[in-house]
C-alpha positions in Angstrom: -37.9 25.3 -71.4 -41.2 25.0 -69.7 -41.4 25.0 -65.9 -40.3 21.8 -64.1 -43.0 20.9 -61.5 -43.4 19.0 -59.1 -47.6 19.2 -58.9 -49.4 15.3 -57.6 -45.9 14.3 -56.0 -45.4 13.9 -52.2 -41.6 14.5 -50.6 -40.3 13.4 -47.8 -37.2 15.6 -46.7 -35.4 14.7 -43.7 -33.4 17.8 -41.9 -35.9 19.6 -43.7 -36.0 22.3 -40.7 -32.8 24.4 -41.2 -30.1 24.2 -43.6 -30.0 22.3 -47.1 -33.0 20.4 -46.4 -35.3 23.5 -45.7 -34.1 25.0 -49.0 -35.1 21.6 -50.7 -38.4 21.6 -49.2 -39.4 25.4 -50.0 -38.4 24.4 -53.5 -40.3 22.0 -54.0 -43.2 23.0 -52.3 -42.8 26.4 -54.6 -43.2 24.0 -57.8 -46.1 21.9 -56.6 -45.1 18.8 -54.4 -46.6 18.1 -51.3 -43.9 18.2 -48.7 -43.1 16.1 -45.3 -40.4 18.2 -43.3 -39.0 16.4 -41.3 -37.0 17.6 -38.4 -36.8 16.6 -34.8 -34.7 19.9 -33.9 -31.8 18.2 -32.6 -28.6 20.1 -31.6 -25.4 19.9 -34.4 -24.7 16.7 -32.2 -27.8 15.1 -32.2 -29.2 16.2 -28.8 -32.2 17.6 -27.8 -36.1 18.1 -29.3 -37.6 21.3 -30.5 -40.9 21.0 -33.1 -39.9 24.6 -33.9 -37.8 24.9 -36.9 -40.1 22.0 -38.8 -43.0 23.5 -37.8 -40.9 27.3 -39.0 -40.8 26.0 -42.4 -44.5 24.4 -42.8 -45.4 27.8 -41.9 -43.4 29.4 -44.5 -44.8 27.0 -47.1 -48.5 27.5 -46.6 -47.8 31.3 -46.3 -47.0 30.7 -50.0 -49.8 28.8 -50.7 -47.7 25.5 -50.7 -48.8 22.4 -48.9 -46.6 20.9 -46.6 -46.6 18.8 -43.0 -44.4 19.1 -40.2 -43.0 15.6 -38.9 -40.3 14.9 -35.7 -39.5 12.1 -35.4 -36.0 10.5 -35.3 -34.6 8.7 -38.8 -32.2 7.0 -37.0 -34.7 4.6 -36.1 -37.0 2.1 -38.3 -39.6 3.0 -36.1 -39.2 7.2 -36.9 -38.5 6.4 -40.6 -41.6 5.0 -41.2 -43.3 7.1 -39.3 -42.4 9.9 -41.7 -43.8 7.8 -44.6 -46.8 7.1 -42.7 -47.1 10.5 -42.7 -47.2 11.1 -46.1 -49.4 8.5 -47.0 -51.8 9.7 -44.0 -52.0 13.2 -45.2 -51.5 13.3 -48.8 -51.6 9.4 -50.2 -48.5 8.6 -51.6 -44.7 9.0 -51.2 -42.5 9.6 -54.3 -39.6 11.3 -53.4 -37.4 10.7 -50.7 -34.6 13.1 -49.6 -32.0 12.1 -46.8 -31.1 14.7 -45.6 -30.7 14.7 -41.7 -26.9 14.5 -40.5 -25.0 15.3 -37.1 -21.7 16.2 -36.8 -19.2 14.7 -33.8 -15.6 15.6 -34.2 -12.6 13.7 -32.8 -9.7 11.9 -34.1 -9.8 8.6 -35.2 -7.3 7.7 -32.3 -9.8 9.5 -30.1 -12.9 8.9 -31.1 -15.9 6.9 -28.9 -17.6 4.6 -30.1 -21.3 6.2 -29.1 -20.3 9.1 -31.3 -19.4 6.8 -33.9 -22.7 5.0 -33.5 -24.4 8.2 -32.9 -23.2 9.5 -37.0 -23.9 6.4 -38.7 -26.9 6.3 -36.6 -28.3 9.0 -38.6 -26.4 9.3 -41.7 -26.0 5.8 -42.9 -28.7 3.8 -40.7 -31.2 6.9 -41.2 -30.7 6.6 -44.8 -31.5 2.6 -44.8 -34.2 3.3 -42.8 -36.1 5.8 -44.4 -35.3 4.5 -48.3 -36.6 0.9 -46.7 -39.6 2.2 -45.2 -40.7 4.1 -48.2 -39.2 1.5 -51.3 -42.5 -1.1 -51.0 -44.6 1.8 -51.6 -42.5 3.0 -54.3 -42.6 -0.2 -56.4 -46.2 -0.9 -55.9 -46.8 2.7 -57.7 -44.4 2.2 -60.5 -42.7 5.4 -59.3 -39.8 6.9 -57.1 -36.9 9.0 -56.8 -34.2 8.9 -54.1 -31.9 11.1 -53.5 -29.4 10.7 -50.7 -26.9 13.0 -49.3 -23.1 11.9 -49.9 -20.1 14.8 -49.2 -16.7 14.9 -50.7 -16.0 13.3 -46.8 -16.8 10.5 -48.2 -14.8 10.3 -51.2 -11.4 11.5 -50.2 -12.0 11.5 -46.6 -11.4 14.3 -44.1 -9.9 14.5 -40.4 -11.3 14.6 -37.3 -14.7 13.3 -39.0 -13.9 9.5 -39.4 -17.9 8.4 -38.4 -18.8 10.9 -40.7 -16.9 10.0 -44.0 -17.3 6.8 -43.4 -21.4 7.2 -42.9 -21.3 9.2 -46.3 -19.2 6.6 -47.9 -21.8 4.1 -47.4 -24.6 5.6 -48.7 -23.1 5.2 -52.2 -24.2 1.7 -51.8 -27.5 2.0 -50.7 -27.9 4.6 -53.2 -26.5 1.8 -56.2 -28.5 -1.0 -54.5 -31.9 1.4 -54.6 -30.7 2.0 -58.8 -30.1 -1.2 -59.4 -33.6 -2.6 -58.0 -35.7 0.0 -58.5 -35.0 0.4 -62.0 -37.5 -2.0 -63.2 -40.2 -0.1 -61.3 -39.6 3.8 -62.4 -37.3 4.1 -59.4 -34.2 6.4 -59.7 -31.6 7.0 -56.6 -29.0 9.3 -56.7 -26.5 11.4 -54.4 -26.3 14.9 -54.2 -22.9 15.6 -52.7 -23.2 19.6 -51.3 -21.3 21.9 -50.4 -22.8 25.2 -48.4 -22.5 27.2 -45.4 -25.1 26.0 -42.6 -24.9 24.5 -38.9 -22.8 22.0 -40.2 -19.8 24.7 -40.5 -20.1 25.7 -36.9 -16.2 26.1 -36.0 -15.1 26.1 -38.9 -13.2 29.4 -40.3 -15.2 30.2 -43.6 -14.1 33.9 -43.7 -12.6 32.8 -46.9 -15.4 31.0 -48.5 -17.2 32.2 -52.1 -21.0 32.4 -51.8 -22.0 29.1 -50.5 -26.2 29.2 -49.6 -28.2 26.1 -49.6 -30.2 27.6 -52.6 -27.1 26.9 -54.7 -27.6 23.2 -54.7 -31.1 23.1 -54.4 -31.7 23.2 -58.1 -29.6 20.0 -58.8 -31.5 18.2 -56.0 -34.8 19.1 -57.3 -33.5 17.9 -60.7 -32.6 14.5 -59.2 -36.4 14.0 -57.8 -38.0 15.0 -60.8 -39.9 13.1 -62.8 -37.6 14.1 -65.7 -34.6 13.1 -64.5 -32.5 11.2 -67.0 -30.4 9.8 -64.7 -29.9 6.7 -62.0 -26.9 5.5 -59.4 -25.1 8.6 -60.1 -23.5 11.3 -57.8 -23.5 14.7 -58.5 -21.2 17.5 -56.7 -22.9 21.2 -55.5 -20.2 23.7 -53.8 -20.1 27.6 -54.7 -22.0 27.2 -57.8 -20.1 24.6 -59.1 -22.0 21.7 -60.5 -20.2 18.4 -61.5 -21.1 14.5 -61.4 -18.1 12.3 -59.0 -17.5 8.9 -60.4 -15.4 5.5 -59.1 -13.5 4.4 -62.2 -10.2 2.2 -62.7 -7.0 2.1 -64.2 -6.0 -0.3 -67.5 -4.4 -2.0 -65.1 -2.1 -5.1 -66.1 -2.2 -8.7 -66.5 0.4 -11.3 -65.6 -0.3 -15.1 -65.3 1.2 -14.9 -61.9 2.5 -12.8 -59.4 4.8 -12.1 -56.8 5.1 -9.3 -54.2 8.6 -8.3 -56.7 6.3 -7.7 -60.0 4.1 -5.7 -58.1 6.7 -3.5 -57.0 8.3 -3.4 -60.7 4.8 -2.8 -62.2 3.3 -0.6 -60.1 3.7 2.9 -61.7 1.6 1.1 -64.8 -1.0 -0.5 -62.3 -1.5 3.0 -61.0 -1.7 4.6 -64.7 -5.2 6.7 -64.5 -4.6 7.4 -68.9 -7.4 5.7 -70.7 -9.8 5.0 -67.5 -12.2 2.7 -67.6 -15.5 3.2 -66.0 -18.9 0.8 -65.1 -21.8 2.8 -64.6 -23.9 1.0 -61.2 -26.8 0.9 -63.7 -27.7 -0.9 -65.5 -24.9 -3.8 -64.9 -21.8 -2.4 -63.4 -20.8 -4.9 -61.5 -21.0 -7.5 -63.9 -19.8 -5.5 -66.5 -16.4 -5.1 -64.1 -16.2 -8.9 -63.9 -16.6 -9.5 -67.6 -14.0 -7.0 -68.6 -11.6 -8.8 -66.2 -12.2 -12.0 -67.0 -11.6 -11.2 -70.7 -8.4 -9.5 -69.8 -7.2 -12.9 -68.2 -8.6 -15.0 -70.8 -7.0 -13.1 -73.5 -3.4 -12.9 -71.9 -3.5 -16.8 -70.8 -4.1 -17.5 -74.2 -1.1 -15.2 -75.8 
């Protein structure tokens, strides 16, 4: 298989100065794209500034002979989202691939927890995300062309304690990422969600004495797959942990139909409402949710009319 490259397209990778997102963004760069790293150089908790590690990893691109800009400002603000795609259009003309990236971590319990560190997560994770896939969208359809790609975590599917803002924020990024499928598709748009798993600042307190090899270069390969221009793919998610690669899915039971109901025949039928044999499943793209309602309504029509 020939090379996969990246050469004419412009990223924009937020958290691109440590962690995942600098492993995305040397990536890239190292098959062609011209890359925005983004990076304020918070603290795990969102405080602080440094230009530093942004600035670390421009250097380390050029030193390859990669192009690439450094960019600080905050994604969980409209203002600092567009900002980064100002920058991109500035320096290099275009923007055709977004990467959210950035995150911040504030533990508590839910019976604990304040609400400015919930705001402060979804501030970054789910807000950020809006922000920066709003700010850079207009662009995208007026080219014809764009790939998203938007951090989830298994947080988000099956939840995780002490990290309610977080799962939550991950959670709803599956619907900006469906959304950006769904209305992007007519203009060569694809979104997707990479959902990783890898030792970086994120694991801070964490005991991973125990852990298989977990760098960031493991999933960087499926997220430069998602922003290529080859991808075959839209309003999917796609797991990276250890090496492991595998796509996550929502999908439903058979389920079953009465005419009516009371709170007695759902105890009684329960066990077979909760049957996961013969799933069914309706891909976001390209008519998932309708596709849901059809099925449904033809399951009631058809047992009214037995």
């Amino acid at each position: 298989m020939a090379e996969m490259r990246f050469d004419g397209r412009v990223a924009v990778i937020t958290g691109a100065g440590r962690g995942l997102g600098a492993a995305y963004a040397r990536l890239l760069a190292a098959r062609g794209a011209k890359v925005v790293v983004n990076d304020p150089g918070v603290s795990m908790s969102g405080d602080g500034n440094d230009v530093g590690p942004a600035q670390q990893i421009v250097t380390e691109i050029e030193a390859a002979g990669g192009q690439a800009v450094a960019n600080t400002d905050s994604v969980a603000t409209p203002d600092g989202a567009s900002a980064m795609v100002d920058t991109a259009l500035s320096t290099f003309g275009s923007v055709d691939i977004v990467i959210h990236n950035a995150g911040i971590v504030r533990r508590a319990l839910l019976k604990d927890l304040s609400l400015e560190d919930f705001d402060s997560v979804l501030d970054v994770h789910l807000r950020g995300g809006f922000y920066v896939v709003r700010a850079a969208f207009p662009h995208m359809c007026q080219s014809g062309y764009g790939r998203i790609v938007l951090t989830g975590s298994i947080n988000g599917l099956y939840g995780s304690s002490n990290v309610v803002n977080y799962s939550m924020a991950k959670a709803g990024l599956m619907g900006l990422s469906n959304v950006a499928a769904l209305e992007g598709e007519e203009y060569g748009i694809k979104s997707n969600m990479i959902l990783p798993g890898a030792v970086t600042r994120m694991a801070e307190g964490l005991d991973t004495s125990q852990y298989p090899p977990m760098d960031p270069e493991l999933v960087a390969p499926m997220v430069a797959w998602l922003a290529h221009e080859d991808c075959s793919v839209t309003g999917e998610m796609y797991i990276s942990i250890a090496g492991r690669m595998a796509r996550a899915y929502a999908a439903e039971t058979q389920g079953v139909f009465r005419p009516s109901w009371s709170i007695e025949d759902v105890a009684a039928n329960i066990e077979a409402i909760r049957n996961t044999e013969d799933p069914l499943l309706f891909p976001p793209v390209p008519s998932g949710h309708a596709d849901h309602l059809r099925h449904s309504f033809a399951v009631a029509a058809k047992g009214q009319n037995r």
